[in-house]
N, C-alpha and C positions, 0 to 999 in steps of 0.2 A: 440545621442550617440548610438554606435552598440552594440546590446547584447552581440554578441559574445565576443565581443572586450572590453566589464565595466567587463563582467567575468572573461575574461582572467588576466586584470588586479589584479583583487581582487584577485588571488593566493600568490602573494608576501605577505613573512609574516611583513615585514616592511615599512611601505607606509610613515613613519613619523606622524605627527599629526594631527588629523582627527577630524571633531566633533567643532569646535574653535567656541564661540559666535562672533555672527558680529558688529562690530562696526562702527557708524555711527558719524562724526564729527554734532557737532551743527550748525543751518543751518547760521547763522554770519562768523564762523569759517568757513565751506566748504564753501561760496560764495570766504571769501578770499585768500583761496586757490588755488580755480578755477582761479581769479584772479593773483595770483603770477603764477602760471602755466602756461598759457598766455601769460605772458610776457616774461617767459623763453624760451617757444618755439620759441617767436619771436624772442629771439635775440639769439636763436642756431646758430649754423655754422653747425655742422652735429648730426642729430638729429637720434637716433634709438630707433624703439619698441619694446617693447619683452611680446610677450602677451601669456595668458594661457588661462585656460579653463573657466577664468570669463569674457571674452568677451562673451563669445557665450550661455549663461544662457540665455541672454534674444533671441535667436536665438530656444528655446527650447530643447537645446541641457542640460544635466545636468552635474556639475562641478563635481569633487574629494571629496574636503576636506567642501565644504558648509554644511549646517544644513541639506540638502537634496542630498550632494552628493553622488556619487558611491560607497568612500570607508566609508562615513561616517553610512550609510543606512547596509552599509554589516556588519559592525563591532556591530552593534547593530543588525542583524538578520533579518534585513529586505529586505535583496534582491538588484537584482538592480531595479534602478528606473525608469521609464518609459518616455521614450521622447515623447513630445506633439506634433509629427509629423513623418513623414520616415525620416531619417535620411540622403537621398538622396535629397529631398524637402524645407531642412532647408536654410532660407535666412540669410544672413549679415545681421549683427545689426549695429545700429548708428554708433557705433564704428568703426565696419572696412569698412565702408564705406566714412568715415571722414580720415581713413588714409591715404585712396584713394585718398582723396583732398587733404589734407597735401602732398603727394608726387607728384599729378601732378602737384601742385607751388613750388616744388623745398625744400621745407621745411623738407619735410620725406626723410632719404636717404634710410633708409633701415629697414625690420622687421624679427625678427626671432620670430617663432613661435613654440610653444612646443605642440599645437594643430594636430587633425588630421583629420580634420574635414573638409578642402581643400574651407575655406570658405575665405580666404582670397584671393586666386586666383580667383575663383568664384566674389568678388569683385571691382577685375581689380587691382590688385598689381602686377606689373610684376614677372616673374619668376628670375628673374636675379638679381630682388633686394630683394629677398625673400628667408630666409633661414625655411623648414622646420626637424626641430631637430631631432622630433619623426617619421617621414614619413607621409604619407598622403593616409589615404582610399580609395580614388579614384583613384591613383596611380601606372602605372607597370610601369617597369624596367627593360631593357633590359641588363643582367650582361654582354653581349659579344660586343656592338656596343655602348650602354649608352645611348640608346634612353629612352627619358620617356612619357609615354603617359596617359594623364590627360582624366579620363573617366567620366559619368553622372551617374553613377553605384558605389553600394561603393562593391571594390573589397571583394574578397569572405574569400581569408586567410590572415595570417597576424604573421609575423615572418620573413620576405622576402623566403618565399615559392615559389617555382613555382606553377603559376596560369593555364588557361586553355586555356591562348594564346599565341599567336607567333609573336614575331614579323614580322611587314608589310615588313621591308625592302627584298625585292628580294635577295638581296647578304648578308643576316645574316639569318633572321628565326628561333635564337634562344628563347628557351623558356624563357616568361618573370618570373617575378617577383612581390608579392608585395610589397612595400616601407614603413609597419609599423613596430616600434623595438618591439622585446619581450625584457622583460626582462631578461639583461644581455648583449643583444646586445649594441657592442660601437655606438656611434653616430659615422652619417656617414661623413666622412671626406669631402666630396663633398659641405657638409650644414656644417659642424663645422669650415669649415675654414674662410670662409665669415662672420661668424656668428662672431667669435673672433677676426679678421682684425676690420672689421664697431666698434665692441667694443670698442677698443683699440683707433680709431679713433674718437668717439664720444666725444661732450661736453655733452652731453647729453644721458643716455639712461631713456626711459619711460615703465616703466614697469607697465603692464596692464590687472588686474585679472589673477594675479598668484600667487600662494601662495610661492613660492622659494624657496621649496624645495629639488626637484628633481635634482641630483649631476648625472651628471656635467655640466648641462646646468646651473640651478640658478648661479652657480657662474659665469658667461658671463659679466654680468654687471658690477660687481667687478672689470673687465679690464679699463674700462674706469676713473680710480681714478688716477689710475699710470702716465697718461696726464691728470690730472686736470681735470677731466670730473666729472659729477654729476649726482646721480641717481635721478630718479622721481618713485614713485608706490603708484598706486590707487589701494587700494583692502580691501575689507568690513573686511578681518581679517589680525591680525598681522602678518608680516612674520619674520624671522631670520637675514633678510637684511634691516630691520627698519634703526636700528642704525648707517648703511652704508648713509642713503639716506639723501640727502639736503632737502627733502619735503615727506613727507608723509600723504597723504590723503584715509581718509576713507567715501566714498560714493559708489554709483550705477557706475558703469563704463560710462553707458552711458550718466545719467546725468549729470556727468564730462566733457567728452569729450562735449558732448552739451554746456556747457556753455563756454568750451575755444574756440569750433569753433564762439560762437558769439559774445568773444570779438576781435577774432581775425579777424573778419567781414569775415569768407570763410563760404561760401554756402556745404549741403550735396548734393552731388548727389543723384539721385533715383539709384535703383538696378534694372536692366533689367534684366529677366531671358530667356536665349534664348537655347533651345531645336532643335536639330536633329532628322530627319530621312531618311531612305533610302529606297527609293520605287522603286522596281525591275519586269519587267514587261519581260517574257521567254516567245518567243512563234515559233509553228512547225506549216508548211501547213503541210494539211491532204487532200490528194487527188485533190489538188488544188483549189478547192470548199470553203473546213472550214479549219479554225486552230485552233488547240489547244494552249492556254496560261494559262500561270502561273504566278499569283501577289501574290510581297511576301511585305512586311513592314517589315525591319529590323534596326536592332539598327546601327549607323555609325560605330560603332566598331567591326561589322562582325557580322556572323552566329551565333557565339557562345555566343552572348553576347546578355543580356536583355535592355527592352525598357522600362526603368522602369516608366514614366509617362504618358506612353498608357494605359487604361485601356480597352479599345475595338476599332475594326474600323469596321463602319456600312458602307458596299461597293452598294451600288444601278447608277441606269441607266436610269437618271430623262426622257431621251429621245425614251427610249426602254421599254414601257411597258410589251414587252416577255422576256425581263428577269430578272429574281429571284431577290431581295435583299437579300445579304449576310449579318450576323452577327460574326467578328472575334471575338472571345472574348479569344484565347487559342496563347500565343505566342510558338512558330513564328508565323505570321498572315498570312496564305495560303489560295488563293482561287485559284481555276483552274475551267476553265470554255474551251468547244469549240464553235466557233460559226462562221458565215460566213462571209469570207475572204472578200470578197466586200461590204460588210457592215460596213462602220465606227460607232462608236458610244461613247457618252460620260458618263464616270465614274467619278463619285462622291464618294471620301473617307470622309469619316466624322472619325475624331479623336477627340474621346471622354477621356478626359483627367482624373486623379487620382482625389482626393477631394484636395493633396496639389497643386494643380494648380489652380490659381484666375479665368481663364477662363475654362468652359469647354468642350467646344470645338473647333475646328475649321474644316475647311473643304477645299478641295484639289479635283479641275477638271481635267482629263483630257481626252484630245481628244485619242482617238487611231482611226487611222488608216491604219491596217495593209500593202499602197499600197502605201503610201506616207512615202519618206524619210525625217527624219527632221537633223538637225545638231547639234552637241555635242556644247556644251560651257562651260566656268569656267567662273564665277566671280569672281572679287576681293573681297577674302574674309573678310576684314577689313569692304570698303565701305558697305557692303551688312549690315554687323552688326551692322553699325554706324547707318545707315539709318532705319534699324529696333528698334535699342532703341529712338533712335530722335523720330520716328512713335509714339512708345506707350507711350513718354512721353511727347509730343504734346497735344495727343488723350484720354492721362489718363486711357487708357486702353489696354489690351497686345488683343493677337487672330491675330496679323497680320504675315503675311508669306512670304517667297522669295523664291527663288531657286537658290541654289549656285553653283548647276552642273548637266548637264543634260550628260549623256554620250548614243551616238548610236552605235551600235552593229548589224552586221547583223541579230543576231538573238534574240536581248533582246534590250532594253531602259532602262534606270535608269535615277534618279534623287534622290538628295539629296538636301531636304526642312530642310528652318532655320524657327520656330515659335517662337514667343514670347509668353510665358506662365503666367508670374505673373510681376508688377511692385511694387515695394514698396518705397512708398515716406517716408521722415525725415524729420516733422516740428520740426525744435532745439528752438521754440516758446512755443510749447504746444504738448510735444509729448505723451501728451494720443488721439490725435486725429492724429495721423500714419495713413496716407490713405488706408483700406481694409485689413491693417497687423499684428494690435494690436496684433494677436493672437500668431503671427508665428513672428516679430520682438517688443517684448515688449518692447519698450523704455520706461525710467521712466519717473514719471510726471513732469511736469517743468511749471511753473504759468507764465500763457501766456503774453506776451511780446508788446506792445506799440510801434504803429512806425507813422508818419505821413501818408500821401494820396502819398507817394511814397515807403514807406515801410521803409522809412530811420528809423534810432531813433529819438524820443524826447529829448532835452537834458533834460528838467523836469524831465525826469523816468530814472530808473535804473532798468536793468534788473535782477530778480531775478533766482536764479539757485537751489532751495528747497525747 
């Protein structure tokens, strides 16, 4: 959660009810629960989510109205509450990563989220099946062409302000936007309308750590009664729309969702987390003999914009013992160096990553030399990504690297490097052993699970969910 941004909220003098003890079903009752839920998703026709701020608790992100939330913590004088991570570094939990599978089988059609936390896109939920209510952090907006551009930085204001960029398009240039509501602001017609169509057309909506009560999104769900549709909501306290819902379950979100994905036999995917940069190489002869050049590391989103998961770039020249190692450590990351023009030589960037990256490093060669031309290329940005999370989830481990476009210039080179920085695996078996993630995706504990020497089940055992 952004400081800024828990403060800003706790100005309203009325947030509704705050403070609510949690309630937990007894573990007989929530197993059968888990189970009745299950079976409804399987036999949805069109199925929608509507998640709040209790997905992403175990993301370390902290909720509203919990025993430890934002407005709960202020109302009692204590502040806001401190997230267990940067806020740009926060991974998908169980949860929205299982939505993830649910929609690439055709089961999930669509999610609105009141979150803004951009972790569902982060995820792999498409943008087009995805209504965000509240806007989203990461976020600009173009008010004159409607471009949106999804960044790795959580933007700086929030109100839909203009921010400190422009749009890229050549033929607009208008100043952007960021895409979170202040209060008072209406929800934006772009996300409310999708949001209330999927509604409307649901047999189902699944509502997913939210407390419902924030008007006029909570009432969204409500649509789907009027066609015979049926709510679902998991969430540790009561909400206002109890009494509305066909099932109401009180657990962990996560451990929920864990046990419907394994009776409904779909696998979690892992979370690749894949990082940008843009490495810009400016250089001038100087009396035909030396050139001077200029290396910059910048962020994919321009000049103006931070790299927020760089923490240093150690620049040395394993082949040239006469020159210097550089130490970046102050973004924007500039060296400038002149040296002699007939002399090629090889540079090694070492990228030294923040503590919320699993890896922390990685490292970047390259040849320059100033006498030889090379050729620009794109790759197709899709395959390049696919094949970079396939790599780390092979390998069980992130630090690998591609290059998605090299562009030449007479008088500069670039390149823009894709890294893979953290992977986080979901055992829906035993998820207090989450590979390397506990910390940053805490999934609840689930009492590990029995399968033959092919991993199938035993019919003997029955898997427990509590």
């Amino acid at each position: 959660m952004s400081l800024g941004y828990a403060q800003k909220l706790s100005y309203r003098e009325d947030v509704g009810v705050v403070g609510l003890s949690e309630v937990f079903d007894p573990p007989v009752v929530l197993q059968r629960k888990i189970e009745e839920l299950a079976m409804i998703i399987k036999k949805s026709k069109h199925l929608v989510a509507f998640t709040g701020a209790g997905i992403s608790t175990a993301c370390g992100i902290p909720d509203f109205r919990g025993p430890k939330g934002v407005w709960t913590l202020q109302r009692e004088g204590k502040g806001v509450p401190e997230a267990s991570l940067p806020f740009h570094r926060a991974m998908p939990s169980l949860t929205h990563m299982a939505l993830v599978e649910l929609e690439r089988n055709g089961i999930l059609k669509f999610v609105i989220s009141q979150n803004i936390d951009s972790l569902h896109l982060r995820s792999g939920i498409p943008r087009e099946k995805l209504a965000e209510l509240h806007g989203n952090s990461f976020s600009e907006l173009c008010p004159s062409c409607g471009t949106e551009y999804l960044r790795d930085f959580e933007v700086e204001t929030i109100g839909m302000k203009l921010t400190r960029r422009q749009c890229s398009d050549v033929k607009c240039g208008a100043k952007l936007r960021d895409t979170v509501l202040d209060w008072g602001d209406a929800l934006p017609v772009k996300e409310m309308n999708p949001a209330e169509q999927h509604c409307k057309m649901a047999d189902v909506v699944l509502c997913l750590g939210t407390s419902l009560q924030i008007t006029p999104a909570c009432n969204l769900p409500l649509k789907s009664l009027n066609g015979g549709g049926r709510i679902i909501i998991v969430n540790l306290q009561p909400t206002p729309k109890d009494k509305k819902a066909s099932l109401v379950i009180h657990g962990q979100v996560d451990k929920v969702i864990a046990g419907v994905m394994h009776f409904l036999n779909l696998q979690i995917p892992p979370y690749v987390r894949i990082d940008f940069v843009h490495i810009n190489l400016k250089h001038s002869p100087r009396k035909k003999t030396y050139v001077k050049w200029v290396l910059k590391v910048l962020s994919l989103h321009g000049s103006r914009a931070p790299l927020p998961f760089v923490k240093s770039v150690e620049v040395s020249f394993p082949e040239r013992p006469d020159m210097k190692t550089a130490f970046l450590t102050k973004q924007p990351f500039v060296l400038k160096r002149e040296t002699v023009r007939k002399r090629p030589f090889m540079m090694s960037l070492k990228f030294n990553f923040i503590d919320g990256c699993r890896c922390s490093f990685t490292t970047v060669f390259w040849r320059v030399n100033f006498q030889v031309k090379l050729n620009s290329f794109i790759q197709d940005k899709n395959q390049v990504l696919k094949k970079l999370r396939d790599d780390a989830d092979q390998e069980s481990e992130c630090g690998q690297q591609e290059i998605l476009e090299m562009q030449i210039l007479p008088r500069s080179e670039s390149t823009i490097h894709a890294f893979t920085t953290n992977i986080v695996r979901y055992n829906i078996f035993d998820a207090t052993k989450v590979e390397e993630a506990i910390s940053i995706s805490d999934c609840s504990k689930i009492d590990s699970f029995e399968g033959d020497e092919n991993g199938d089940e035993k019919p003997s055992k029955r898997a427990k969910w509590f």
